[in-house]
The first five atom37 places (N, CA, C, CB, O) and aatype in JSON, in Angstrom:
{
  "aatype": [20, 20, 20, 20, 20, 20, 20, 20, 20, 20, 20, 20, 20, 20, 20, 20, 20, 20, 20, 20, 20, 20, 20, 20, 20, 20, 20, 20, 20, 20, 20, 20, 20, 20, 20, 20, 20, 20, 20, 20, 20, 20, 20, 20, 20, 20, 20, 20, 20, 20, 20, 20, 20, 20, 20, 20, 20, 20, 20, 20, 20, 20, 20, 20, 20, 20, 20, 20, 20, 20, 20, 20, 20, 20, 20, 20, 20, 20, 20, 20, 20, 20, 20, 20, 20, 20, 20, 20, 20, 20, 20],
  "atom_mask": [
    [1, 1, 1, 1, 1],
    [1, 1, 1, 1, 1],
    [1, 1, 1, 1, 1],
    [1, 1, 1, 1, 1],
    [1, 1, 1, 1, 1],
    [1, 1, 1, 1, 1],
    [1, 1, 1, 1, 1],
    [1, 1, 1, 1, 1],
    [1, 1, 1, 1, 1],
    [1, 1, 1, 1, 1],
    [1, 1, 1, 1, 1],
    [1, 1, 1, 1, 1],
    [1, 1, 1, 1, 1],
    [1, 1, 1, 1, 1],
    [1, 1, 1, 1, 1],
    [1, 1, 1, 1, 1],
    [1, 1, 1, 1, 1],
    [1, 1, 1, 1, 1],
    [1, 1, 1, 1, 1],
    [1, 1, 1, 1, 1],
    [1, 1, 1, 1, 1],
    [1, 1, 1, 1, 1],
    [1, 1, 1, 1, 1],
    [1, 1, 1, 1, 1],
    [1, 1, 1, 1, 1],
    [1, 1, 1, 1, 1],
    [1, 1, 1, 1, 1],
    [1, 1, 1, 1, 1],
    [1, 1, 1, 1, 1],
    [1, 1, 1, 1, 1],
    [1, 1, 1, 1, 1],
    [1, 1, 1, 1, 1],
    [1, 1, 1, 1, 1],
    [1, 1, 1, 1, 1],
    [1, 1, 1, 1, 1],
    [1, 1, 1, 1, 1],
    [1, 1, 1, 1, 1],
    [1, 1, 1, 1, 1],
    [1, 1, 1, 1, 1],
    [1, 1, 1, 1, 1],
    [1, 1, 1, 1, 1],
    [1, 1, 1, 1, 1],
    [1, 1, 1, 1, 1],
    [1, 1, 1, 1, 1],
    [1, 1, 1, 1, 1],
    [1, 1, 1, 1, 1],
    [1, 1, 1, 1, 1],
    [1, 1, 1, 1, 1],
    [1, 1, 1, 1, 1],
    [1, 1, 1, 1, 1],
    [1, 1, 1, 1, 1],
    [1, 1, 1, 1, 1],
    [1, 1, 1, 1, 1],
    [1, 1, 1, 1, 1],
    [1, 1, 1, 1, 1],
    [1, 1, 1, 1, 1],
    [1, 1, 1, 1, 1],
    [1, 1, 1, 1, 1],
    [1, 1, 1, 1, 1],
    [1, 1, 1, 1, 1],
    [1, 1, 1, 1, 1],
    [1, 1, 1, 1, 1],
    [1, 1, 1, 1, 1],
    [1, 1, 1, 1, 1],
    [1, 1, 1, 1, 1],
    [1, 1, 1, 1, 1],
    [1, 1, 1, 1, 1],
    [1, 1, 1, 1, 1],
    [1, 1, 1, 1, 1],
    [1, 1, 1, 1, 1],
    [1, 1, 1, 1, 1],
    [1, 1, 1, 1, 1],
    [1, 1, 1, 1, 1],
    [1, 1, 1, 1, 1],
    [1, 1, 1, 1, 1],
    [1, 1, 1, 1, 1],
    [1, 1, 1, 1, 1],
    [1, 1, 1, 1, 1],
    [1, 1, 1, 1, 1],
    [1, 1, 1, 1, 1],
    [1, 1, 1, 1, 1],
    [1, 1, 1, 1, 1],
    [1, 1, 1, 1, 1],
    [1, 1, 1, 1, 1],
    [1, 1, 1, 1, 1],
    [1, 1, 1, 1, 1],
    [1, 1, 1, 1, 1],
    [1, 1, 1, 1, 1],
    [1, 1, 1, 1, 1],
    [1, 1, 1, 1, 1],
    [1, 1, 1, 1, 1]
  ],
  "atom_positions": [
    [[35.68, 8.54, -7.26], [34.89, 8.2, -6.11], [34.45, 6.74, -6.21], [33.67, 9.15, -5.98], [34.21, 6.31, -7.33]],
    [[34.33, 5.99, -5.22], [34.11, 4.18, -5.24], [32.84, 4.67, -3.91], [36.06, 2.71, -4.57], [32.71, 5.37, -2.91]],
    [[31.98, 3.53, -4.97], [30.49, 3.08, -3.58], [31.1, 1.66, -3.41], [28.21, 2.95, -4.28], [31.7, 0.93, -4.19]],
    [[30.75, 1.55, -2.2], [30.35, 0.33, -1.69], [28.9, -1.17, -2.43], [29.93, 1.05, -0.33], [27.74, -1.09, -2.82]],
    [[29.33, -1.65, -2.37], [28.59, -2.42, -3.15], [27.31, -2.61, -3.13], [28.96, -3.34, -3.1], [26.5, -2.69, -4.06]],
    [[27.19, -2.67, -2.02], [25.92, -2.68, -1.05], [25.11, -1.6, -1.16], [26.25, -2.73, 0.38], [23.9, -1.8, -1.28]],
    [[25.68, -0.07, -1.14], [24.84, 1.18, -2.14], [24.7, 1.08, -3.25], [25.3, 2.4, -2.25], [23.98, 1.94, -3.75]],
    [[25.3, 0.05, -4.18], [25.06, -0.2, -5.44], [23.38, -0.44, -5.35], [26.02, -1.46, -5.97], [22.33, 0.14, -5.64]],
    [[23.88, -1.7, -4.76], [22.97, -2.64, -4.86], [21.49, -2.19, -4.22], [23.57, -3.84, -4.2], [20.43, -2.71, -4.58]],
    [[21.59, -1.1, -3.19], [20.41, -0.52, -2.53], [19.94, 0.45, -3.54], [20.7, 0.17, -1.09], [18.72, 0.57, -3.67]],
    [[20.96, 1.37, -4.5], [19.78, 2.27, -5.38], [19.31, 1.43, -6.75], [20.5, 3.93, -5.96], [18.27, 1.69, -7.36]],
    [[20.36, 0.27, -7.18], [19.35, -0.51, -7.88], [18.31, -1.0, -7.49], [19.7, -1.33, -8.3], [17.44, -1.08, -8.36]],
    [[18.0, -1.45, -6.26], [16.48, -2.08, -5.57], [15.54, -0.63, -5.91], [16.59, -2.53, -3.38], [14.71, -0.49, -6.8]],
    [[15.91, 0.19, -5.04], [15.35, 1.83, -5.18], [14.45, 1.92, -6.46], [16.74, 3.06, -5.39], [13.23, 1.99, -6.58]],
    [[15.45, 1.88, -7.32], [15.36, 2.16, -8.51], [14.03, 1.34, -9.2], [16.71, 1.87, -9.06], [13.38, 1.96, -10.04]],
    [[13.69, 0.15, -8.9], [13.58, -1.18, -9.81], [12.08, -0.72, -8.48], [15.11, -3.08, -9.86], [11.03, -0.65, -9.13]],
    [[11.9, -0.52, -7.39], [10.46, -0.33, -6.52], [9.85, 1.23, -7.28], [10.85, -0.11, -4.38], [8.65, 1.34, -7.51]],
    [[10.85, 2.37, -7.62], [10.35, 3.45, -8.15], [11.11, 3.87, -9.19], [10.18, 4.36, -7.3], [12.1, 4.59, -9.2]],
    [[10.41, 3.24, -10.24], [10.81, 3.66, -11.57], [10.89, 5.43, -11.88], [9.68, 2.93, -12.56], [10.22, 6.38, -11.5]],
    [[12.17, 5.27, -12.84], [12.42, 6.81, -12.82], [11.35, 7.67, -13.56], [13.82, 7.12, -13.49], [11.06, 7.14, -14.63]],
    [[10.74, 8.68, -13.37], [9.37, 9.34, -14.17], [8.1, 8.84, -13.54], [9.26, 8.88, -15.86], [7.02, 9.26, -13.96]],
    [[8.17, 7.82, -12.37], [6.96, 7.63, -11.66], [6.0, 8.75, -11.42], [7.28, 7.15, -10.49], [4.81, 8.63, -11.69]],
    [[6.49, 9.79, -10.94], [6.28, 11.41, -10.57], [5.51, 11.51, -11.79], [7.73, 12.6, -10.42], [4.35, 11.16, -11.98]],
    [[6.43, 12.1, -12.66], [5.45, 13.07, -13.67], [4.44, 11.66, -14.38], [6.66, 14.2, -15.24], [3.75, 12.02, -15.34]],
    [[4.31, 10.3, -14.03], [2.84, 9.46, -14.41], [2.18, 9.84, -13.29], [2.83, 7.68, -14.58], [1.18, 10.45, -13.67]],
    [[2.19, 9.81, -12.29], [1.34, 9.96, -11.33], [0.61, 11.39, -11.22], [2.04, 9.64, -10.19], [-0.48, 11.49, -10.67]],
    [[1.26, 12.49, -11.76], [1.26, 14.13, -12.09], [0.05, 13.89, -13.02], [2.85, 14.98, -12.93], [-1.13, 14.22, -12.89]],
    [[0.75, 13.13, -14.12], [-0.07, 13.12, -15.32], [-1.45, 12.69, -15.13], [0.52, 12.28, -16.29], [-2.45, 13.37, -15.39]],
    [[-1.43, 11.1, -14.48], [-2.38, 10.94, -14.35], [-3.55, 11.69, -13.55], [-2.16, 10.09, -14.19], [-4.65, 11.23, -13.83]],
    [[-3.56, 12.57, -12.75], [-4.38, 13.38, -12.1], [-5.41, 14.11, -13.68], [-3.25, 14.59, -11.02], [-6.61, 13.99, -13.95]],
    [[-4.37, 14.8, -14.36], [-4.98, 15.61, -15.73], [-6.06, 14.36, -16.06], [-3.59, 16.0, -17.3], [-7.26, 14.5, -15.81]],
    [[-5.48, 13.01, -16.71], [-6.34, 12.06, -16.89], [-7.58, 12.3, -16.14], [-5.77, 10.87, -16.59], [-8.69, 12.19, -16.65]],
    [[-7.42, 12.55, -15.21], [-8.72, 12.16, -14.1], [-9.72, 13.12, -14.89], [-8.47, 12.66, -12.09], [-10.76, 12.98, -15.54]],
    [[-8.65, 14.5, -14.4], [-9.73, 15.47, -14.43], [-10.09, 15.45, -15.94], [-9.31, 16.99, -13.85], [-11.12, 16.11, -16.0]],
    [[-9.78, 15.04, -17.16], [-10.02, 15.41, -18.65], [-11.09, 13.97, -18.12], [-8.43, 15.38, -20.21], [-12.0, 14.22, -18.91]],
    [[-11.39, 13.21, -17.66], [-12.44, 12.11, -17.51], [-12.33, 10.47, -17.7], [-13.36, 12.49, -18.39], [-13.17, 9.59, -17.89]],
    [[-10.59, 10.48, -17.52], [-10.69, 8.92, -17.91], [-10.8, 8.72, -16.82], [-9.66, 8.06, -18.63], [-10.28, 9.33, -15.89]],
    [[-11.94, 7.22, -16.76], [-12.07, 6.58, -15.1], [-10.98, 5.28, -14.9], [-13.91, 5.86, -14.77], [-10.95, 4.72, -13.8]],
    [[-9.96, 4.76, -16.2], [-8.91, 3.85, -15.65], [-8.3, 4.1, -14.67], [-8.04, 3.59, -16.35], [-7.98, 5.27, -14.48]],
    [[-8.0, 3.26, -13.9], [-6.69, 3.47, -12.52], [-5.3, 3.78, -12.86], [-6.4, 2.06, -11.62], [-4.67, 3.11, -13.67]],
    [[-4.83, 4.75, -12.27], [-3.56, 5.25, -12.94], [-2.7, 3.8, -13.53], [-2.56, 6.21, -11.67], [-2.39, 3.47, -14.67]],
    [[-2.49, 3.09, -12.15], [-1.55, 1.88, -12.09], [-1.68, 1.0, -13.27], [-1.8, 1.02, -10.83], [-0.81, 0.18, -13.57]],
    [[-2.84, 1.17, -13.98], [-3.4, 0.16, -15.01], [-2.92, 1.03, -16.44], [-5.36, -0.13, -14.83], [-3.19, 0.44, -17.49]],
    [[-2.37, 2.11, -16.56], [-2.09, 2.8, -17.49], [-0.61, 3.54, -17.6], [-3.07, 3.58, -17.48], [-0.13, 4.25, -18.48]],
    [[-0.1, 3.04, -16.29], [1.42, 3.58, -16.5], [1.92, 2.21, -15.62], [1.89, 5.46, -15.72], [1.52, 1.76, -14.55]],
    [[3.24, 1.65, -16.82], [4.03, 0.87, -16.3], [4.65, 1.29, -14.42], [5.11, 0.87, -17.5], [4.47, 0.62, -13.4]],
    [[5.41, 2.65, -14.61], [5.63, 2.48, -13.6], [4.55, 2.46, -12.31], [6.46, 3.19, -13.61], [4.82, 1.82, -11.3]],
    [[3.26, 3.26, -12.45], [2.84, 3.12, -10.98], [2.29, 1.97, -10.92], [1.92, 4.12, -10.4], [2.04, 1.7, -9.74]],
    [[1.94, 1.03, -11.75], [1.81, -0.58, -12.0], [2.97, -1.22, -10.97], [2.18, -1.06, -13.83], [2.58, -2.08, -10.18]],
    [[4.01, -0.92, -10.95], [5.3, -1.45, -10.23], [5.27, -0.93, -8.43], [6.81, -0.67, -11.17], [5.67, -1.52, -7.42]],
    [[4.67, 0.3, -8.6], [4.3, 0.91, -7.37], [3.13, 0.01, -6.7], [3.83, 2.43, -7.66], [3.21, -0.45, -5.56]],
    [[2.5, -0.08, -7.21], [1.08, -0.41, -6.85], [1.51, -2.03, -6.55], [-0.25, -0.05, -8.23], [1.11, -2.64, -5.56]],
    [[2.12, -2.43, -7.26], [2.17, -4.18, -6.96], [3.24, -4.31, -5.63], [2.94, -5.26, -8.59], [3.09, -5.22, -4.81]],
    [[4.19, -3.44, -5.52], [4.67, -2.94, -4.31], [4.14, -3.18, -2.96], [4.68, -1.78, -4.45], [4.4, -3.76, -1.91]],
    [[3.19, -2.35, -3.59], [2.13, -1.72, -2.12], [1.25, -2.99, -2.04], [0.88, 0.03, -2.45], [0.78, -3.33, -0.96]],
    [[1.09, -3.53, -2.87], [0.24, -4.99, -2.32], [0.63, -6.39, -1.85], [-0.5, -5.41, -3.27], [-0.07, -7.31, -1.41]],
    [[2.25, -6.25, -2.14], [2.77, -7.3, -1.61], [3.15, -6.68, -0.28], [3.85, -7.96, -2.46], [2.71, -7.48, 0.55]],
    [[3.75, -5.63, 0.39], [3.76, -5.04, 1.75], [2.53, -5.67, 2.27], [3.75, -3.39, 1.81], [2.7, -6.67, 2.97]],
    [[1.26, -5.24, 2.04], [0.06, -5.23, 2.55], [-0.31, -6.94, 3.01], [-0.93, -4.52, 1.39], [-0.79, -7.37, 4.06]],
    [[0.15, -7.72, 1.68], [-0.23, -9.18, 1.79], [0.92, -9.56, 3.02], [-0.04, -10.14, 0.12], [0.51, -10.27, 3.94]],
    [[2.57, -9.03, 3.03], [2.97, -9.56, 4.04], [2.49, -9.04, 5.39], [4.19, -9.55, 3.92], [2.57, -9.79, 6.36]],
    [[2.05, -7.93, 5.52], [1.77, -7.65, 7.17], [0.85, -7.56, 7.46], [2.16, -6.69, 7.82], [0.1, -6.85, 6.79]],
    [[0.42, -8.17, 8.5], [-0.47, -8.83, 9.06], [-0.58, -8.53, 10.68], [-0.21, -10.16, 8.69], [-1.18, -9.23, 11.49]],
    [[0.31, -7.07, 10.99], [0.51, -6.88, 12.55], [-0.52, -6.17, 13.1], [1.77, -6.15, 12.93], [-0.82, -6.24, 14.29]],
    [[-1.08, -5.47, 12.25], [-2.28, -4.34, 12.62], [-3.39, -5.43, 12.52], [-2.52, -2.81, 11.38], [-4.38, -4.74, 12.74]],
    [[-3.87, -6.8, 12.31], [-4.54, -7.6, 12.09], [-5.46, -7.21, 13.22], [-3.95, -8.82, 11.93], [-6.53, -6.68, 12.93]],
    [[-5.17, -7.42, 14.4], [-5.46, -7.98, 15.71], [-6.25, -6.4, 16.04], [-3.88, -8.59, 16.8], [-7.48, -6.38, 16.12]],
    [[-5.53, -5.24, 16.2], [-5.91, -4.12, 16.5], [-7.22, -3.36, 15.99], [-4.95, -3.55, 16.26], [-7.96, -2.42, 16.29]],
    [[-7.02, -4.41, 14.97], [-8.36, -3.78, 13.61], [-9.61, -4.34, 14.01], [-8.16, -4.41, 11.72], [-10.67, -3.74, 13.84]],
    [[-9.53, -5.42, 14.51], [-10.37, -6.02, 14.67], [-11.19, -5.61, 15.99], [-9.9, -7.16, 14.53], [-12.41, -5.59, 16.15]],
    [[-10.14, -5.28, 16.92], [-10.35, -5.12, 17.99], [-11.1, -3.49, 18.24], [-9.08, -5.47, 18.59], [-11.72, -3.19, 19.25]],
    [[-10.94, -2.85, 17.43], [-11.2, -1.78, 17.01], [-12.74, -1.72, 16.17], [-10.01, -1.46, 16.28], [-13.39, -0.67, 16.2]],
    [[-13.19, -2.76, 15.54], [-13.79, -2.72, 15.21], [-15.22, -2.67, 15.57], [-13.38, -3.13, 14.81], [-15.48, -3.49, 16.44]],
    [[-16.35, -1.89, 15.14], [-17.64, -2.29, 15.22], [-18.64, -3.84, 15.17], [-17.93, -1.59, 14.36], [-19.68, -4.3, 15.65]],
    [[-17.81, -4.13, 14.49], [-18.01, -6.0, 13.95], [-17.67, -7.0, 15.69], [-16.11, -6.61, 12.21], [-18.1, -8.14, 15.8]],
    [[-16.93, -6.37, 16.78], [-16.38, -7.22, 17.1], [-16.78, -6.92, 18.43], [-15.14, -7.35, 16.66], [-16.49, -7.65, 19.38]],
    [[-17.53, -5.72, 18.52], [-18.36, -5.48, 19.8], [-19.81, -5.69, 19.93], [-18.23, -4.2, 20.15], [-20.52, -5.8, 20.93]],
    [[-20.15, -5.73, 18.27], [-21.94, -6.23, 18.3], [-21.82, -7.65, 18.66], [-22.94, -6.12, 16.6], [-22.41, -8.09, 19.64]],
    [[-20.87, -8.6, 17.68], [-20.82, -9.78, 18.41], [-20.26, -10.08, 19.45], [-20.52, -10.51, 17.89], [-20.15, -11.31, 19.44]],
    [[-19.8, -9.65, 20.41], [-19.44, -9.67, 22.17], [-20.77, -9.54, 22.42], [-18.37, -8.35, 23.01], [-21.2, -10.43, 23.15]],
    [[-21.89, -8.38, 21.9], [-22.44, -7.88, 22.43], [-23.73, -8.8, 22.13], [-22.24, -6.62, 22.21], [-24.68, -8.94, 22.91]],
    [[-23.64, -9.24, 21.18], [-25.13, -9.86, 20.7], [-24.97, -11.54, 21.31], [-25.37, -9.78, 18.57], [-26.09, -12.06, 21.32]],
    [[-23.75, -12.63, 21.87], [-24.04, -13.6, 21.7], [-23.9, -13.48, 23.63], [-23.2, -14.52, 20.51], [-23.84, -14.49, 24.34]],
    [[-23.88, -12.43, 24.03], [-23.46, -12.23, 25.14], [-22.33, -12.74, 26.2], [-24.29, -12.3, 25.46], [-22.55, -12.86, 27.41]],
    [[-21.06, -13.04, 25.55], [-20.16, -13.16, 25.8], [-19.69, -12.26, 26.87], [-19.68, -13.22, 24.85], [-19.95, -11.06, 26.72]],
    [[-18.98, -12.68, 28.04], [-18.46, -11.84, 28.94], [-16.66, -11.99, 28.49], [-19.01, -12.36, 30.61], [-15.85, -12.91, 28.62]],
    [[-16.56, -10.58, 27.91], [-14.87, -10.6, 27.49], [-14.72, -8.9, 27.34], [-14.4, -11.65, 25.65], [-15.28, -7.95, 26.8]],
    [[-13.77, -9.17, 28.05], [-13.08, -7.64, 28.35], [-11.75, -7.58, 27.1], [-12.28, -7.54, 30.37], [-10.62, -8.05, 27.14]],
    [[-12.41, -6.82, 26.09], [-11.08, -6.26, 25.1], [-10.73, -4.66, 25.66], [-11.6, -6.18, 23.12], [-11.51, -3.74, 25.89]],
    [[-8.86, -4.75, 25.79], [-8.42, -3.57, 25.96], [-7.95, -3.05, 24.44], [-7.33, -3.62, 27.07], [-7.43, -3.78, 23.59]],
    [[-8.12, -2.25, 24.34], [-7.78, -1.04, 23.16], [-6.27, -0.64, 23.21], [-8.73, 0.48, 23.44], [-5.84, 0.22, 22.44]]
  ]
}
């Protein structure tokens, strides 16, 4: 059987974002919890360390929900509301 290179190359990425045994650290770490350690899983297992830095570079690139959040927010109707600004935000 022959892959394409390009599936090579996609379950090595795969692979290298979710290290193999991520599962049973993340499993594990729950027991941690409950036996009482208060470290963060990510800080005690290589792989969800790799997960976790993952999830924070996603987070640092997107920036699309920015606008909605705000707009959404409590923060953003006291000040409409307090400097008395006339502005119509749609939701």
């Amino acid at each position: 059987m022959e892959w394409p290179i390009s599936e090579v190359k996609g379950w090595f990425e795969y692979f290298k974002r979710r290290p193999i045994g991520w599962r049973d650290d993340h499993r594990f770490s729950y027991l941690l919890a409950a036996w009482g350690v208060k470290e963060k899983p990510h800080k005690l297992f290589a792989s969800l360390h790799t997960i976790e830095r993952e999830r924070q570079l996603r987070e640092e690139r997107d920036h699309s929900s920015d606008a909605s959040k705000l707009v959404g927010s409590g923060f953003l109707h006291k000040m409409i509301k307090d400097t008395g600004w006339d502005v119509n935000v749609k939701e």
